[in-house]
N, CA, C, O and CB atoms as a CASP TS submission, in Angstrom:
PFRMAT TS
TARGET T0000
AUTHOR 0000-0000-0000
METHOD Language model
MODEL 1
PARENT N/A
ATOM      1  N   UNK     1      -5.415  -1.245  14.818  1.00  0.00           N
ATOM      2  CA  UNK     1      -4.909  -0.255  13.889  1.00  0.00           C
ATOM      3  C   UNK     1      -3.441  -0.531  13.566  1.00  0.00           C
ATOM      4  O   UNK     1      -2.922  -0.639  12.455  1.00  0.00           O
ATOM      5  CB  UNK     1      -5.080   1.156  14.466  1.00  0.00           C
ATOM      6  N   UNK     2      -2.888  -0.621  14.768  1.00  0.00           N
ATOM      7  CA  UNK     2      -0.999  -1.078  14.281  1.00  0.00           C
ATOM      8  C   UNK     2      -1.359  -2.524  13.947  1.00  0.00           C
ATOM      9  O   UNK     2      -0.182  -2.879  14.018  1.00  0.00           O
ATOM     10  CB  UNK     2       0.591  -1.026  15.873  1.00  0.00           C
ATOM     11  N   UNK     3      -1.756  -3.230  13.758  1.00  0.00           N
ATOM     12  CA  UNK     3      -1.973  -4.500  12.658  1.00  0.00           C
ATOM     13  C   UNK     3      -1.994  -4.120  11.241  1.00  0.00           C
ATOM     14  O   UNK     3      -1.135  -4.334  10.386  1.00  0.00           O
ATOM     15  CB  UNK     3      -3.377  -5.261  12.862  1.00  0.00           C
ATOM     16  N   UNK     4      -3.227  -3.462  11.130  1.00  0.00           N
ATOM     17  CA  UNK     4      -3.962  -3.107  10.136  1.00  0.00           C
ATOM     18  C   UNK     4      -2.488  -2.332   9.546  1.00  0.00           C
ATOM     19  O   UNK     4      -1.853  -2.989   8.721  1.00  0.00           O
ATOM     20  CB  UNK     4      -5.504  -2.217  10.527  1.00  0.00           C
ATOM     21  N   UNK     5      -2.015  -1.161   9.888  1.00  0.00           N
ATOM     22  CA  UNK     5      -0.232  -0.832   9.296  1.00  0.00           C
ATOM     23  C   UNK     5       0.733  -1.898   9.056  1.00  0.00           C
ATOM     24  O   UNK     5       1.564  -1.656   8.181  1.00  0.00           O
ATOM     25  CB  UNK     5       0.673   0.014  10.381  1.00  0.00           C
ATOM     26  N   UNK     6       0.806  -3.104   9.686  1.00  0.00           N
ATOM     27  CA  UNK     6       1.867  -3.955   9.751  1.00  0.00           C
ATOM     28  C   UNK     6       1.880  -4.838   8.794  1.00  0.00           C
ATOM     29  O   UNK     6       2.772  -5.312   8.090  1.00  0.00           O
ATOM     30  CB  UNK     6       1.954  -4.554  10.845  1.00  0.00           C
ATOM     31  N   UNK     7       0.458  -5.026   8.896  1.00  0.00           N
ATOM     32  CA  UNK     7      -0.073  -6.243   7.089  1.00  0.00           C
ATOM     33  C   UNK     7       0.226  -5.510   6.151  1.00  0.00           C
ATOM     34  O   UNK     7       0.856  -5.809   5.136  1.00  0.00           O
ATOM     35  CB  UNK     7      -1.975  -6.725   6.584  1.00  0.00           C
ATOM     36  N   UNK     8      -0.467  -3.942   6.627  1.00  0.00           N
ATOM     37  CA  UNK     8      -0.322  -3.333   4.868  1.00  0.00           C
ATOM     38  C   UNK     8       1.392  -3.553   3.985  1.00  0.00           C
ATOM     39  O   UNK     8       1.884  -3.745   2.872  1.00  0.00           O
ATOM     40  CB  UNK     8      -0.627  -1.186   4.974  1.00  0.00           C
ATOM     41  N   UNK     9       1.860  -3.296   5.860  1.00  0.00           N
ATOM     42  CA  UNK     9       3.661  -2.762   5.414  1.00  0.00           C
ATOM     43  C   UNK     9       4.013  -3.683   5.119  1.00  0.00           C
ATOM     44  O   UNK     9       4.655  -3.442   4.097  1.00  0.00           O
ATOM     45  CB  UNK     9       4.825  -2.179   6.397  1.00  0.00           C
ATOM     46  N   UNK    10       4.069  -5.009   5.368  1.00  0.00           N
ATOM     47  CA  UNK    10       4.653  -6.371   4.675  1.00  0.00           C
ATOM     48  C   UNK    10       3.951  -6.518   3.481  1.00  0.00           C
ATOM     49  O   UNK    10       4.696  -6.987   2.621  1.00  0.00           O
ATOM     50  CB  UNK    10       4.478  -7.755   5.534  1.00  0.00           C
ATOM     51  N   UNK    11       2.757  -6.299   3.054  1.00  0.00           N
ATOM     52  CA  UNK    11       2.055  -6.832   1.346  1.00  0.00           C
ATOM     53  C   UNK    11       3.223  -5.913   0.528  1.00  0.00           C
ATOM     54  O   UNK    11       3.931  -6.489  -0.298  1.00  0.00           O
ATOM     55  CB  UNK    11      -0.144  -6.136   0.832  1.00  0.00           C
ATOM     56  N   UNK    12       3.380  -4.628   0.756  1.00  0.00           N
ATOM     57  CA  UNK    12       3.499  -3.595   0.080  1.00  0.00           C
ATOM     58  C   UNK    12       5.690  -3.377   0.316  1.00  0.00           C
ATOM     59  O   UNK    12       6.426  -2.426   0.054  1.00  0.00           O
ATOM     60  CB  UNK    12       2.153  -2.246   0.874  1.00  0.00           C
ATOM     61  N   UNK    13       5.848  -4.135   0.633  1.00  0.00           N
ATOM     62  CA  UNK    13       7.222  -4.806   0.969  1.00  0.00           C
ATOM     63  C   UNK    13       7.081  -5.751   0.681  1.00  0.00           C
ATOM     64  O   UNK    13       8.222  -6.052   0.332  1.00  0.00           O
ATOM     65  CB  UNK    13       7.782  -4.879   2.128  1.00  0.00           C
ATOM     66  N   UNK    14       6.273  -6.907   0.466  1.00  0.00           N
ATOM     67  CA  UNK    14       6.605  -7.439  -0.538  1.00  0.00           C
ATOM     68  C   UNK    14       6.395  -7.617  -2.011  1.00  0.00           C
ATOM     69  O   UNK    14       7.001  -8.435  -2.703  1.00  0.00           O
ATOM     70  CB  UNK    14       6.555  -8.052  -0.212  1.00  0.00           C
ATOM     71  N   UNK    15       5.241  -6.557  -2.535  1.00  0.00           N
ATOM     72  CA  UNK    15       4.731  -6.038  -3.878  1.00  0.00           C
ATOM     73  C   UNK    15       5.489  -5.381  -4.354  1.00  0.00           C
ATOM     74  O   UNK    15       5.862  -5.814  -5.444  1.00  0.00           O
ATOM     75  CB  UNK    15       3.662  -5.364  -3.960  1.00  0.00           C
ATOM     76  N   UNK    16       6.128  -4.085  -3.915  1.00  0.00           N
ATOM     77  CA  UNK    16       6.835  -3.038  -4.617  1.00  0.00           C
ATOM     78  C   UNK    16       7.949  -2.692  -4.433  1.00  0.00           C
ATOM     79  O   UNK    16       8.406  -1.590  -4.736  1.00  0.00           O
ATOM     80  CB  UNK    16       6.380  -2.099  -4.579  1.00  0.00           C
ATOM     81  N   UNK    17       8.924  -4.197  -3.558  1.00  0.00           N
ATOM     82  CA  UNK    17      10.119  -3.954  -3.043  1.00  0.00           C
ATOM     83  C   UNK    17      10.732  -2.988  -1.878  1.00  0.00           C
ATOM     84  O   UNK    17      11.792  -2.405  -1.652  1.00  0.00           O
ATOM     85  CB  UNK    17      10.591  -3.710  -3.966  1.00  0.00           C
ATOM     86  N   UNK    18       9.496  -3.151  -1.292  1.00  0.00           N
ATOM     87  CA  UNK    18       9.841  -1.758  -0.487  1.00  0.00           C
ATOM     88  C   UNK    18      10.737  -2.168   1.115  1.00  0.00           C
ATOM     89  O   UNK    18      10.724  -3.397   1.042  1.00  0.00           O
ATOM     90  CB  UNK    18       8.059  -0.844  -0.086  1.00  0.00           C
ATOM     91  N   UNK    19      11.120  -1.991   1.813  1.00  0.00           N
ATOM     92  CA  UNK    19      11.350  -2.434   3.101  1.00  0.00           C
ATOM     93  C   UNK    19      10.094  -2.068   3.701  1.00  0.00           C
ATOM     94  O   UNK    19       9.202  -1.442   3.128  1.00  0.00           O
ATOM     95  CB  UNK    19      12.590  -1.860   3.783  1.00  0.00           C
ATOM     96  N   UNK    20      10.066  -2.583   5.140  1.00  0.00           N
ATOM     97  CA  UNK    20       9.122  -2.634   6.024  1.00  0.00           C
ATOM     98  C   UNK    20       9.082  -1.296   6.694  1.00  0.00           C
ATOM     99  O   UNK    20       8.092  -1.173   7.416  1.00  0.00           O
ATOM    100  CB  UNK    20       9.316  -3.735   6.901  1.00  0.00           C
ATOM    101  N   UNK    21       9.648  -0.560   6.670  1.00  0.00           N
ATOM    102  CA  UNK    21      10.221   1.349   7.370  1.00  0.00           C
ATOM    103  C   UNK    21       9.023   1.910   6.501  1.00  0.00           C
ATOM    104  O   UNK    21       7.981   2.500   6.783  1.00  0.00           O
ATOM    105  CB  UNK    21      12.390   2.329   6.719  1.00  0.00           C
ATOM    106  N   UNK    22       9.759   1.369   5.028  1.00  0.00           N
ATOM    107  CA  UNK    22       8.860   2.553   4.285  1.00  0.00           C
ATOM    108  C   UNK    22       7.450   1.879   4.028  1.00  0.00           C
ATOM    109  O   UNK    22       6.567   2.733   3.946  1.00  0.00           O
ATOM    110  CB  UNK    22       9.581   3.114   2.676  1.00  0.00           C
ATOM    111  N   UNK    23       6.985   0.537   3.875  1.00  0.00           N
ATOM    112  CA  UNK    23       5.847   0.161   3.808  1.00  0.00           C
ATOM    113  C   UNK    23       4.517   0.666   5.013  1.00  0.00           C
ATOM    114  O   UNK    23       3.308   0.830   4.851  1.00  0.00           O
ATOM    115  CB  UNK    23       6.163  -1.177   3.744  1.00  0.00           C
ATOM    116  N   UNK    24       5.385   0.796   6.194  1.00  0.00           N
ATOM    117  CA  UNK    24       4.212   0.988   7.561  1.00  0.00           C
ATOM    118  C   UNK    24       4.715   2.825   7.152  1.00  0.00           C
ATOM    119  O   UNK    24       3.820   3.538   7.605  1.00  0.00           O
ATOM    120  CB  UNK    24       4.782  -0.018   9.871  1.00  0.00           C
ATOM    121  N   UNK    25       5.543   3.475   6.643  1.00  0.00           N
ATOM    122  CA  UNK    25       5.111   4.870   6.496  1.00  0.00           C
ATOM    123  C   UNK    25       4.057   5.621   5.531  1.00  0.00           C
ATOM    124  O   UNK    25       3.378   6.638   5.668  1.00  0.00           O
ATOM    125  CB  UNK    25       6.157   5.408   6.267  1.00  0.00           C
ATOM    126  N   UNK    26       4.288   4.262   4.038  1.00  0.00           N
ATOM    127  CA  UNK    26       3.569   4.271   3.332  1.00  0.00           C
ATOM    128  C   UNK    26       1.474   4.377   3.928  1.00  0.00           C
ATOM    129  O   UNK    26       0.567   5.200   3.803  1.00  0.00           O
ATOM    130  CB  UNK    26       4.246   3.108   2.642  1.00  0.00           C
ATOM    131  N   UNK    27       1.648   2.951   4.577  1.00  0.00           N
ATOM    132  CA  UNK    27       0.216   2.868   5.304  1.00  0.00           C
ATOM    133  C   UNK    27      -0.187   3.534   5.938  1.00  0.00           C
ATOM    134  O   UNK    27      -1.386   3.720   5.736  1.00  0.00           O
ATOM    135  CB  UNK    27      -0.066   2.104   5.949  1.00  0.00           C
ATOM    136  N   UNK    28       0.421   4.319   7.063  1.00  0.00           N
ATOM    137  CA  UNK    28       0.267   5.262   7.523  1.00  0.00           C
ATOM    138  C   UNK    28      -0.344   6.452   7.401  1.00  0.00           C
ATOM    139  O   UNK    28      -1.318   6.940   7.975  1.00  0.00           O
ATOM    140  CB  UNK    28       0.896   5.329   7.621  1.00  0.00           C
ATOM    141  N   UNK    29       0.560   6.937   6.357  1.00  0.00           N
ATOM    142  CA  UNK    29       0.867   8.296   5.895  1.00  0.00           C
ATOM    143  C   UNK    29      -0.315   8.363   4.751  1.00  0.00           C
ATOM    144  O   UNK    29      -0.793   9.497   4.728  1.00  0.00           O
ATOM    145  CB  UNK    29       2.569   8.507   5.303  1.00  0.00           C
ATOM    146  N   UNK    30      -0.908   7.502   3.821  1.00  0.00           N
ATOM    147  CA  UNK    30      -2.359   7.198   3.115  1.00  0.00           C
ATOM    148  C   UNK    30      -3.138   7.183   4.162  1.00  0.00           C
ATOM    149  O   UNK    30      -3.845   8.189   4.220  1.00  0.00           O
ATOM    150  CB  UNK    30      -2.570   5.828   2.274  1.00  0.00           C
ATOM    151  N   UNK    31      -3.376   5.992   5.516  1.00  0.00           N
ATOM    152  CA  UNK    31      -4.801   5.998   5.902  1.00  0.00           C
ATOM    153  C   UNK    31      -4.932   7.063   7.032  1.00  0.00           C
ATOM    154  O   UNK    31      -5.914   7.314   7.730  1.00  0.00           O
ATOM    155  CB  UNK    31      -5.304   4.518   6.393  1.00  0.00           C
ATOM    156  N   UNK    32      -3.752   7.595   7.033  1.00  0.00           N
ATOM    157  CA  UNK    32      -3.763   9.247   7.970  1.00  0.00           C
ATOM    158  C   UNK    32      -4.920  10.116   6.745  1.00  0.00           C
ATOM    159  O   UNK    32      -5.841  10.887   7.016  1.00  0.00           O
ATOM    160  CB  UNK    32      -1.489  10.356   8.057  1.00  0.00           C
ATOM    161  N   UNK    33      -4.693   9.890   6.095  1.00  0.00           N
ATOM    162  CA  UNK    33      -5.176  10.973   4.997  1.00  0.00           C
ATOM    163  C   UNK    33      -4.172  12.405   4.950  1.00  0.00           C
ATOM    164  O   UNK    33      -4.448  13.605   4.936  1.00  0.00           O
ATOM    165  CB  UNK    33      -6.880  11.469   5.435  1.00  0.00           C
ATOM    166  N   UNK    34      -2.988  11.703   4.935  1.00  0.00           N
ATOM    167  CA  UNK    34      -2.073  12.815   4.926  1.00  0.00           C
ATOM    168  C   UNK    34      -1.437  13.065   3.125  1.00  0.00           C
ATOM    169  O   UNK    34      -1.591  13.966   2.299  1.00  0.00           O
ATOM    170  CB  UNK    34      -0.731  12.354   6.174  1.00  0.00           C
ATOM    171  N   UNK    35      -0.927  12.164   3.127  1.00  0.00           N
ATOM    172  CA  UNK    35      -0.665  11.691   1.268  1.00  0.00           C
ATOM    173  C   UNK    35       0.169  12.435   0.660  1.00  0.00           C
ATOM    174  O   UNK    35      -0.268  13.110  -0.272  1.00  0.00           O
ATOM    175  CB  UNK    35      -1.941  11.829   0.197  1.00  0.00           C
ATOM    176  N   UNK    36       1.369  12.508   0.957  1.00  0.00           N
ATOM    177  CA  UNK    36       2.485  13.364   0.939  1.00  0.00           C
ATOM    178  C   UNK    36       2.929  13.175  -0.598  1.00  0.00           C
ATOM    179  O   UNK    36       3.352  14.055  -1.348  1.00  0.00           O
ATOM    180  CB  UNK    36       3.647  12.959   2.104  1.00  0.00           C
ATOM    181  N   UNK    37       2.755  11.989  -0.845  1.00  0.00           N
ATOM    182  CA  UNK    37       3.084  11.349  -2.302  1.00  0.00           C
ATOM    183  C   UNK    37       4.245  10.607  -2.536  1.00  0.00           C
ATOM    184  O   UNK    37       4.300   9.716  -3.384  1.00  0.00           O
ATOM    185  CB  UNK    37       3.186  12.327  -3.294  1.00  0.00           C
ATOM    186  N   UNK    38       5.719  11.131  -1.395  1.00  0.00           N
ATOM    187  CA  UNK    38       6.855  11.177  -1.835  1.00  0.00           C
ATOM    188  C   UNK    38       6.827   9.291  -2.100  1.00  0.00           C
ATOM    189  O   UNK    38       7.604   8.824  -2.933  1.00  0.00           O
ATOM    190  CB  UNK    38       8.006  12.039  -0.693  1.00  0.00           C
ATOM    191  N   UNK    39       5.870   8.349  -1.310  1.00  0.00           N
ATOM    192  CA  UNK    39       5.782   6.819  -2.106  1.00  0.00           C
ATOM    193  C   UNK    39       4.745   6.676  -2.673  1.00  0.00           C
ATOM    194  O   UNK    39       3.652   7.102  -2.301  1.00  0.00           O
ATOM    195  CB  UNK    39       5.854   5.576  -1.333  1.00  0.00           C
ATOM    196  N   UNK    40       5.027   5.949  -3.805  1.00  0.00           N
ATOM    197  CA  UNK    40       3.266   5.716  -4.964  1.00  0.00           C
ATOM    198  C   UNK    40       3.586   4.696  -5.477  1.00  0.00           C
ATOM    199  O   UNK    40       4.599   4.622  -6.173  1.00  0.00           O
ATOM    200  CB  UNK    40       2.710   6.877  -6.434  1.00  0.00           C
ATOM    201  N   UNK    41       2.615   3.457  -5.197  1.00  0.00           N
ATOM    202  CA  UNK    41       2.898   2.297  -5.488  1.00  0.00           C
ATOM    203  C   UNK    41       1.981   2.048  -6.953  1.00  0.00           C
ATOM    204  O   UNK    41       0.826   2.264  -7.319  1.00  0.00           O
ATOM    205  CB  UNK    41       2.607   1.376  -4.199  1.00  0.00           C
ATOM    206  N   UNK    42       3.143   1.501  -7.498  1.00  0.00           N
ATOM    207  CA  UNK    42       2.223   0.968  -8.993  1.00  0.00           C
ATOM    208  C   UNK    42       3.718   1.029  -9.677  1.00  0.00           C
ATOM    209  O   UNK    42       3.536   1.487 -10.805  1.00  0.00           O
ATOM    210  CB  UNK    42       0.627   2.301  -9.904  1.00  0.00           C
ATOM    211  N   UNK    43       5.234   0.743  -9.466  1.00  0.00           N
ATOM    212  CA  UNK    43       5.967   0.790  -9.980  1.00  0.00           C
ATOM    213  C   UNK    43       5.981  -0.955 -10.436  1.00  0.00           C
ATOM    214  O   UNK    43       6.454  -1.144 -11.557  1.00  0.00           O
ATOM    215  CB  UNK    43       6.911   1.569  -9.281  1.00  0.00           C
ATOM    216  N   UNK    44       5.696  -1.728  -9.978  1.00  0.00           N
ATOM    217  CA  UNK    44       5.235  -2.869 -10.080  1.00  0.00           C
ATOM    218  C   UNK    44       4.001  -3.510 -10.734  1.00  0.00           C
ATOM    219  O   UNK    44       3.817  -4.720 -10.867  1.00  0.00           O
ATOM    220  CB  UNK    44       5.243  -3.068  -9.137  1.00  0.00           C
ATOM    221  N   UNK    45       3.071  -2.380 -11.177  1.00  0.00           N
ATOM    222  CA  UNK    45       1.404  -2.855 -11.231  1.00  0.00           C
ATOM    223  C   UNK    45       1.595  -3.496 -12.648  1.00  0.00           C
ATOM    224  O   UNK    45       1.913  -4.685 -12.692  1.00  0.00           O
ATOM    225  CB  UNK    45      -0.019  -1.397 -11.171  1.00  0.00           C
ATOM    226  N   UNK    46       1.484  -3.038 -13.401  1.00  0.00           N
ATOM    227  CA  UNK    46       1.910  -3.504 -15.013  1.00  0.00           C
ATOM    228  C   UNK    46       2.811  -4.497 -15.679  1.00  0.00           C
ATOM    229  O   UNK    46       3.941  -4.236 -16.093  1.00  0.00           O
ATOM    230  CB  UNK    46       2.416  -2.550 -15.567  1.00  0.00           C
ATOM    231  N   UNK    47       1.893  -6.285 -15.783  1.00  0.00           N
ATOM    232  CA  UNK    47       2.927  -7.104 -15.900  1.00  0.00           C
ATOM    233  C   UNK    47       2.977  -6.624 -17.855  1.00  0.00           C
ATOM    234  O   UNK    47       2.731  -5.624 -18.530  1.00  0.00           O
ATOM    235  CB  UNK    47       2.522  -9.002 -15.223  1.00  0.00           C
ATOM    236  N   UNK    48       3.454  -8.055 -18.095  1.00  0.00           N
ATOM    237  CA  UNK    48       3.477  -8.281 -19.337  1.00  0.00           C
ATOM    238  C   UNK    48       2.135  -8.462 -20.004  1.00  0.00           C
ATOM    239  O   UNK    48       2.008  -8.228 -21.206  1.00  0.00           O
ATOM    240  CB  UNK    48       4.259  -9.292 -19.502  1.00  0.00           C
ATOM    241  N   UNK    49       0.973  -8.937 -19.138  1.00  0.00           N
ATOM    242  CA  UNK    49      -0.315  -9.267 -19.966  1.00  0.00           C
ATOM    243  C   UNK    49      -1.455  -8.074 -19.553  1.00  0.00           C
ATOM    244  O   UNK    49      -2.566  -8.003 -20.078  1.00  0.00           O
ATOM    245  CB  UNK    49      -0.926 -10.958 -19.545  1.00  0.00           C
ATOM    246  N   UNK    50      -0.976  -7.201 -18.559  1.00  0.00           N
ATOM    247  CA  UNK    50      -2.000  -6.154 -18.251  1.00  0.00           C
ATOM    248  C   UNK    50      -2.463  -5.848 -16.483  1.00  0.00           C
ATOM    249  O   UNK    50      -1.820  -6.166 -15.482  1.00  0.00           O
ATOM    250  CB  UNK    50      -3.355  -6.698 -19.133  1.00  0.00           C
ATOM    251  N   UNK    51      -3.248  -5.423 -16.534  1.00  0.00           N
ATOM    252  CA  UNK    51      -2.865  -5.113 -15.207  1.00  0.00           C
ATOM    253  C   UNK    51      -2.889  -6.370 -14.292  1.00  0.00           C
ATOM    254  O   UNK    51      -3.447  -7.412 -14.634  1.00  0.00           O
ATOM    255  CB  UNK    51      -3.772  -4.035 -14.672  1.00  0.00           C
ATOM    256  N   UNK    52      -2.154  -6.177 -12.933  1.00  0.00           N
ATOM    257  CA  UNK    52      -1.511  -7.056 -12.273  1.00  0.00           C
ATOM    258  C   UNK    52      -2.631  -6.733 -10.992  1.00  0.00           C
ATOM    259  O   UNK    52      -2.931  -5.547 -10.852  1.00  0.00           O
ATOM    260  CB  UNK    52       0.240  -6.820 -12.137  1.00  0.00           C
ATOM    261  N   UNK    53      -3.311  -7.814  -9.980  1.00  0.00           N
ATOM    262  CA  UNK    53      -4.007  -7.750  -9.225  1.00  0.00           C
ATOM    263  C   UNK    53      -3.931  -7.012  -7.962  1.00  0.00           C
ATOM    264  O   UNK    53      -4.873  -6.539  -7.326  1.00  0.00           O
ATOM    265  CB  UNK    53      -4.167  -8.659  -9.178  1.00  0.00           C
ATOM    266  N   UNK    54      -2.467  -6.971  -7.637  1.00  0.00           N
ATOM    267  CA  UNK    54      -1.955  -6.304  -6.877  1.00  0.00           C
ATOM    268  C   UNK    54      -2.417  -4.710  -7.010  1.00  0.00           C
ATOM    269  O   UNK    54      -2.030  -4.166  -5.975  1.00  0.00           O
ATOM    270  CB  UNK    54      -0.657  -6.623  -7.029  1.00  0.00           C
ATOM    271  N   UNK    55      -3.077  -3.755  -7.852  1.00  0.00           N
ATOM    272  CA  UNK    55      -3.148  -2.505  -7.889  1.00  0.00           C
ATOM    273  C   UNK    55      -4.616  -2.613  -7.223  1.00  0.00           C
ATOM    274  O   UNK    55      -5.100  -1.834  -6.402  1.00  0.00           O
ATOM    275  CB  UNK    55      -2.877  -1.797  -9.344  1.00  0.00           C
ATOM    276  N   UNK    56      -5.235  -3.830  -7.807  1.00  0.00           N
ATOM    277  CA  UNK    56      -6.648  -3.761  -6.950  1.00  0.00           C
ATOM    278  C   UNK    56      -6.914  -3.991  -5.711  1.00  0.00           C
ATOM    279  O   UNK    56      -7.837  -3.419  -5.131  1.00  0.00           O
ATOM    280  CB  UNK    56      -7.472  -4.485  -7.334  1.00  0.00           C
ATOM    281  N   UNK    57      -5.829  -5.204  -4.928  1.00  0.00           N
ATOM    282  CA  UNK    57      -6.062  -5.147  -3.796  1.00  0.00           C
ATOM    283  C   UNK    57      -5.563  -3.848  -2.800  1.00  0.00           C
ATOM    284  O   UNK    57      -6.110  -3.391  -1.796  1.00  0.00           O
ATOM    285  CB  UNK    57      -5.640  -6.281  -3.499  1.00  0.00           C
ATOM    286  N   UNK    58      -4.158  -3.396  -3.565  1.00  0.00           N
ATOM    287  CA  UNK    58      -3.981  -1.765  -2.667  1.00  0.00           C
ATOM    288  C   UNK    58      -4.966  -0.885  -2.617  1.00  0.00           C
ATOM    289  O   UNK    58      -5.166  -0.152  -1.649  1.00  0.00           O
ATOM    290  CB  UNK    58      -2.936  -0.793  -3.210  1.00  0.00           C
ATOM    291  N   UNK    59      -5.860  -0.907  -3.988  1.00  0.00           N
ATOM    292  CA  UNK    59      -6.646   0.248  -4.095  1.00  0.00           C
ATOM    293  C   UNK    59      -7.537  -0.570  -2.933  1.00  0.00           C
ATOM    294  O   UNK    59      -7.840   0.194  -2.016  1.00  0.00           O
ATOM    295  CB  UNK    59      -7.342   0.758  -5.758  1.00  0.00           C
ATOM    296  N   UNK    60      -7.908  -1.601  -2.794  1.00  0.00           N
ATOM    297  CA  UNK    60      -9.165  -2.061  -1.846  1.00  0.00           C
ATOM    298  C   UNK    60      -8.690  -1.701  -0.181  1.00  0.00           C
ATOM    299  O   UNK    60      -9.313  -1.107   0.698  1.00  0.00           O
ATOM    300  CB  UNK    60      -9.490  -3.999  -2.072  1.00  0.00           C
ATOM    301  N   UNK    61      -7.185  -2.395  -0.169  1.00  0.00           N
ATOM    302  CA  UNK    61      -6.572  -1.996   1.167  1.00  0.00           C
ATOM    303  C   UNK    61      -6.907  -0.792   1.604  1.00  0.00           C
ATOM    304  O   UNK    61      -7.529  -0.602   2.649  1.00  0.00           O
ATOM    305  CB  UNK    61      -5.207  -2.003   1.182  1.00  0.00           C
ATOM    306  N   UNK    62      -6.566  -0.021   0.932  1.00  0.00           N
ATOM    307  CA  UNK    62      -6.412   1.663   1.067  1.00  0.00           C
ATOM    308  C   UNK    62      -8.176   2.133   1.206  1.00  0.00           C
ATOM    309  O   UNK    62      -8.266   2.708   2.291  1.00  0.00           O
ATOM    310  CB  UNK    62      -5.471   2.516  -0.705  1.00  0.00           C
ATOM    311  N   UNK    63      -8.924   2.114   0.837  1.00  0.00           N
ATOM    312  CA  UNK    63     -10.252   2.547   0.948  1.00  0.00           C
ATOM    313  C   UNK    63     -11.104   1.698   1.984  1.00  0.00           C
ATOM    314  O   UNK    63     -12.070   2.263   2.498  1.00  0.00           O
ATOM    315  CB  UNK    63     -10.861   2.505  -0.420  1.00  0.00           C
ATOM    316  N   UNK    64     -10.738  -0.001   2.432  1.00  0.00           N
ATOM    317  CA  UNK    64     -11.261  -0.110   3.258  1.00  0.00           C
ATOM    318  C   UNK    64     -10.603   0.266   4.531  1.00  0.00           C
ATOM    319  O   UNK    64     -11.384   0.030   5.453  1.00  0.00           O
ATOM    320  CB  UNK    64     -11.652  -1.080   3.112  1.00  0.00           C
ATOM    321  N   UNK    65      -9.520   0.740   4.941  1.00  0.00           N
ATOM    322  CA  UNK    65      -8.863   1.121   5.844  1.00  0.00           C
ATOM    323  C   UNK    65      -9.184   2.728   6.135  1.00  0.00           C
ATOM    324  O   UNK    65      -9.024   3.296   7.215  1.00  0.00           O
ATOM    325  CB  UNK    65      -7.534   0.749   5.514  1.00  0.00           C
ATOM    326  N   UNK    66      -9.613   3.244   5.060  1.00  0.00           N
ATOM    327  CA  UNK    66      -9.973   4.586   5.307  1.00  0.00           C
ATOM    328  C   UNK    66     -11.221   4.605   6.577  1.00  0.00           C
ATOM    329  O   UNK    66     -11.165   5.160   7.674  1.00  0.00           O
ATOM    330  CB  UNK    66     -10.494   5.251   3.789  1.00  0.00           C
ATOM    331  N   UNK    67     -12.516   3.653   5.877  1.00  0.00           N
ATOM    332  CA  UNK    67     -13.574   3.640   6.710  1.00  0.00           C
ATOM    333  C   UNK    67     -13.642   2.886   7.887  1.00  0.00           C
ATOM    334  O   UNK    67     -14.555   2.920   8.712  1.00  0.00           O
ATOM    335  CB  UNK    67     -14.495   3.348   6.082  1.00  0.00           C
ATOM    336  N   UNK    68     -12.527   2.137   7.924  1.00  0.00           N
ATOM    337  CA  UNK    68     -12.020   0.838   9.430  1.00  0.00           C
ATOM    338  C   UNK    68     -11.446   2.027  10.374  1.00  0.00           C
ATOM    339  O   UNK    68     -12.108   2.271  11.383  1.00  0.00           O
ATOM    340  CB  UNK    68     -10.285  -0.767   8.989  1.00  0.00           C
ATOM    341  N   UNK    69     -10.535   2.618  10.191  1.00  0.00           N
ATOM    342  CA  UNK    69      -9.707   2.902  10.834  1.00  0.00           C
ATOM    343  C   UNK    69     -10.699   4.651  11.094  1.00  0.00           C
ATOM    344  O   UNK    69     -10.225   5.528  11.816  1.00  0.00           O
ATOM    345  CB  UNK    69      -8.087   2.615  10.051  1.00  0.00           C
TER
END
């Protein structure tokens, strides 16, 4: 489970600029099913040609971690 937070927190530190504090609070605080909101990643999702792959693998991260964890 603290893996499963630590990958998320480095993809998502390195996708949306985030540091590693707020990436494993980010992971957390989603696969808690807590979802406070105050981080929402997709400030990054939208390149120049359309959506960017990165929104699909969070959305995949995030839902298979729901049923893993």
């Amino acid at each position: 489970m603290v893996g499963y937070i630590l990958g998320g927190a480095v993809l998502f530190s390195i996708w949306e600029d985030w540091n590693l504090l707020d990436g494993s609070y980010f992971c957390f605080v989603s696969l808690s099913t807590i979802g406070f909101g105050d981080f929402v990643p997709g400030d990054e999702i939208y390149s120049g040609q359309g959506l960017d792959l990165s929104f699909i693998f969070c959305s995949m991260y995030l839902m298979l971690g729901e049923f893993c964890i």
